[in-house]
C-alpha positions as CSV (number, residue, x, y, z in Angstrom):
1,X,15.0,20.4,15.3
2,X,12.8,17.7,14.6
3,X,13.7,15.4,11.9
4,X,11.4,12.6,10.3
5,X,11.3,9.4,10.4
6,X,14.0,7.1,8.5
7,X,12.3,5.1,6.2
8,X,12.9,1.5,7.8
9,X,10.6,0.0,6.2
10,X,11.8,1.1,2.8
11,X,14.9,0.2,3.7
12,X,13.9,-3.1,4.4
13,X,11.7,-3.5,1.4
14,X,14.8,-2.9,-0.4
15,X,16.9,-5.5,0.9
16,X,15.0,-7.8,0.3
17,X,14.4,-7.0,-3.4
18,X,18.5,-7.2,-3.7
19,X,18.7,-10.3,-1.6
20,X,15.7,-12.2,-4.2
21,X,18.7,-11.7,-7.0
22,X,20.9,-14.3,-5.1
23,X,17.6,-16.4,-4.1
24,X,16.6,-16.6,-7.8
25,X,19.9,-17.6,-9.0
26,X,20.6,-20.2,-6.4
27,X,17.1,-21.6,-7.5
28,X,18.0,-21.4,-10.9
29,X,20.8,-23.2,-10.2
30,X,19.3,-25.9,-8.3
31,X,16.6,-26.7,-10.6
32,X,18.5,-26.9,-13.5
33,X,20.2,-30.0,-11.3
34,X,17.3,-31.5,-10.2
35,X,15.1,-33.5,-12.7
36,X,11.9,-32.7,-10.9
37,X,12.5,-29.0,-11.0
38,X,13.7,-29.2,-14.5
39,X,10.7,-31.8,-15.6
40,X,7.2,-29.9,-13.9
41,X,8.9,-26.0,-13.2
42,X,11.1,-25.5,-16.1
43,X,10.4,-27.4,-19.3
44,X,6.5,-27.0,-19.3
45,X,6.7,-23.1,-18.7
46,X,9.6,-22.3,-20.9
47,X,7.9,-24.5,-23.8
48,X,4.8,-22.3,-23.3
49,X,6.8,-19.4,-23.1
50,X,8.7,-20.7,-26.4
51,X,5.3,-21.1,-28.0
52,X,3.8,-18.0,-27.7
53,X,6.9,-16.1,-28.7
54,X,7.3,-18.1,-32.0
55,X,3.5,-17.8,-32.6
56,X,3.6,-14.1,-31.9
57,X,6.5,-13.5,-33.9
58,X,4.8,-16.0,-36.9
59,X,2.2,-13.8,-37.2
60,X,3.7,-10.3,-37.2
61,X,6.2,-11.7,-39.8
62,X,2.3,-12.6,-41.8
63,X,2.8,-16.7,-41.6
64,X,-0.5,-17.9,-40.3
65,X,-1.2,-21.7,-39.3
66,X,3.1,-22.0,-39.1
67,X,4.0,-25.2,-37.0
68,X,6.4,-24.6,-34.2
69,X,9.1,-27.2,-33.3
70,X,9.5,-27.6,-29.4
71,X,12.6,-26.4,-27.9
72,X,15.1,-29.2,-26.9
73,X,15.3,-29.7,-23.5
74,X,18.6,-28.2,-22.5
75,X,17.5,-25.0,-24.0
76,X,14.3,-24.9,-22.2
77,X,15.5,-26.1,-19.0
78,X,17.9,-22.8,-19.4
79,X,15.0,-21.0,-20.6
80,X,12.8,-22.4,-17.5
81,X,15.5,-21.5,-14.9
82,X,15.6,-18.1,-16.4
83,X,11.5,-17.4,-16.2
84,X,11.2,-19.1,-12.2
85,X,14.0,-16.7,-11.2
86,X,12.6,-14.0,-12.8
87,X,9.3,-15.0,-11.5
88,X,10.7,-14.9,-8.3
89,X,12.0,-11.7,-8.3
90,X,8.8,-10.3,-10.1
91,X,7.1,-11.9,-6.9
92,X,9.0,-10.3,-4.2
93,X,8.8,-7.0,-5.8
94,X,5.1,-7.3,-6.1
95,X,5.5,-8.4,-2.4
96,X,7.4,-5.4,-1.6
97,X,5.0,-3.0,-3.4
98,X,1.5,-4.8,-1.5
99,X,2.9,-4.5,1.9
100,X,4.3,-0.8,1.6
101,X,0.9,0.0,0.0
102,X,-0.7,-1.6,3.3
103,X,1.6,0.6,5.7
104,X,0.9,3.6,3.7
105,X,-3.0,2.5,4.1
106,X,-3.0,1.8,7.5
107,X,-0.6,5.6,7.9
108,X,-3.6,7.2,5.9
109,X,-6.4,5.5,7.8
110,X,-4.6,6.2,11.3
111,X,-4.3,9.9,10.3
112,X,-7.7,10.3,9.4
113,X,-9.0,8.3,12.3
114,X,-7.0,11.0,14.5
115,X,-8.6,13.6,12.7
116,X,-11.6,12.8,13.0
117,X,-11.3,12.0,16.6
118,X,-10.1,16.2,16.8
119,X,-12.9,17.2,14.9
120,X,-15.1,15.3,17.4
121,X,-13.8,16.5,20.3
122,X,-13.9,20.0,18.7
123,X,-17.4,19.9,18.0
124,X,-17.9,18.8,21.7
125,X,-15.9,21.7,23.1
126,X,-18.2,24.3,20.6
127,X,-21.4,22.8,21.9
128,X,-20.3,22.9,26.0
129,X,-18.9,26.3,25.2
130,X,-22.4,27.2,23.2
131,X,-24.6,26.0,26.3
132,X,-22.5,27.7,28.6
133,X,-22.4,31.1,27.0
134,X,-26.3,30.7,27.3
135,X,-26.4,29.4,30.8
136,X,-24.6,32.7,31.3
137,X,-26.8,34.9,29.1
138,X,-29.7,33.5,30.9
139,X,-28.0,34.7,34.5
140,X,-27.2,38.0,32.9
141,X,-30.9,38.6,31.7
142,X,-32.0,37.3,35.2
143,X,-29.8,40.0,37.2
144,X,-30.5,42.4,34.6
145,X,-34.4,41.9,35.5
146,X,-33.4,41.7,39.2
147,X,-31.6,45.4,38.9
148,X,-34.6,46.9,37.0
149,X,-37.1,45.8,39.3
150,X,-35.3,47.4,42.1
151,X,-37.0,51.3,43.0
152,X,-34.6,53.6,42.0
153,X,-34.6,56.4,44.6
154,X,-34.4,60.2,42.8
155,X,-30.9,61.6,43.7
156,X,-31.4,65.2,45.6
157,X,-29.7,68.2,44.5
């Protein structure tokens, strides 16, 4: 019984995915502490972020040309640590989904590859079987000839 392969890659890919969670939150955490993070990752993203929300919102609500107040900065630094985790998260998925698309491209490719090669080296076995079915219909012809241009002697009765 031959079973397939387990999926170790996917299993991989998958544990990696659940350990980001605990990455992402641990670098949520640590740049909500530090005032670098907080001043040139968090704020400036999460008052973007803040920005286009209240615009979008502005103008499906119908007030055009509204002024939006920034957010103060505790709420964007929470609003900040919140979009780098899940920016981190979103990146190792989309990490996770490039490299098992390579695998299953480099699978597919090998495959083919291998096929072809068998195609190949079928067409190379039909052509030495091709010129050596006529290397032998050339012999038969020749001892064909060879037994007609014997005399044939009349058989008494």
């Amino acid at each position: 019984m031959v079973v397939g392969a387990f999926p170790i890659a996917k299993l991989l890919y998958l544990g990696v995915k659940q350990l980001s969670k605990p990455v992402a939150n641990r670098i949520k955490a640590g740049a909500r502490r530090s005032e670098f993070f907080k001043t040139y990752f968090c704020l400036p993203p999460a008052q973007i972020y803040h920005w286009v929300e209240m615009r979008t919102k502005m103008r499906i609500m119908g007030f055009r040309g509204a002024n939006i107040k920034p957010l103060n900065e505790e709420a964007a630094a929470e609003l900040g640590a919140e979009l780098l985790g899940e920016t981190v998260i979103f990146l190792v998925g989309g990490g996770c989904l490039v490299l098992e698309y390579t695998r299953q491209a480099i699978n597919s490719r090998r495959k083919e590859d291998e096929l072809n090669q068998t195609l190949a080296d079928l067409q190379t076995q039909i052509a030495e079987l091709t010129f050596t079915t006529e290397t032998l219909s050339a012999q038969l012809r020749e001892v064909n000839r060879q037994l007609l241009s014997f005399p044939t002697t009349p058989t008494k009765k």
